[in-house]
N, C-alpha and C positions, 0 to 999 in steps of 0.2 A: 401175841404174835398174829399177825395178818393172815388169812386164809389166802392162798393162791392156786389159780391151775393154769394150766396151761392150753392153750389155743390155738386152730388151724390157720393159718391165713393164704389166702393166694396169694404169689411175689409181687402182684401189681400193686396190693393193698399193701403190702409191707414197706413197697418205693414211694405209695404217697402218704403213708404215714412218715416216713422220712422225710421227705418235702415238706409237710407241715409241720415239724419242730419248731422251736420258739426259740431252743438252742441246742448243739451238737449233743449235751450231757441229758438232755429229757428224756425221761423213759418213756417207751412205747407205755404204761400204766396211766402215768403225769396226762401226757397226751390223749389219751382214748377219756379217761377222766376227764378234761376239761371238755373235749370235745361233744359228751355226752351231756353232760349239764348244758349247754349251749343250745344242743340239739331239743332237750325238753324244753327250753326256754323259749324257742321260736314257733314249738309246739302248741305252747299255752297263749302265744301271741296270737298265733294260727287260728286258736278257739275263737279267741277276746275277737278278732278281726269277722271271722264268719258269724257269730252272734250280731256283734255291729249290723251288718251286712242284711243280717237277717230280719232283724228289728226295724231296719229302714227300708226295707219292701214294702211294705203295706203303703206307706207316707209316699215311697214315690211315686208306686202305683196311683195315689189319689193326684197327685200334681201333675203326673203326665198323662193320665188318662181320663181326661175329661172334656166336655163339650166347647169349651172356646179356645182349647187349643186344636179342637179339631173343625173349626173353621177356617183355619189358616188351613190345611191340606184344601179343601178346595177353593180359594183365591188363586 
């Protein structure tokens, strides 16, 4: 038997948990489940992307800052 409790919510978060149903019989559970898995999922992209991001500093630093691109500033 599943563990459950019960939870506050403010009416505004209750009306767009409503709004986001998938269908009228989805439980607010169904819902907040899916939603949560989704939510770490864009989390761990979020990582994967700032790592990227990170790793390609160095290399662009080296491409943009160096001396024959900065002979074009004074032409």
């Amino acid at each position: 038997m599943p563990q459950e409790s019960t939870i506050l919510l403010d009416k505004k978060v209750i009306e767009m948990l409503k709004e986001a149903k998938d269908y009228p019989q989805q439980t607010y559970n169904e819902l907040l489940s899916q939603m949560a898995k989704f939510f770490l999922m864009l989390k761990k992209r979020n990582q994967y992307d700032e790592f990227l991001h990170k790793i390609q500093q160095p290399k662009m630093k080296e491409l943009w800052n160096n001396k024959e691109d900065e002979i074009w500033d004074e032409i």
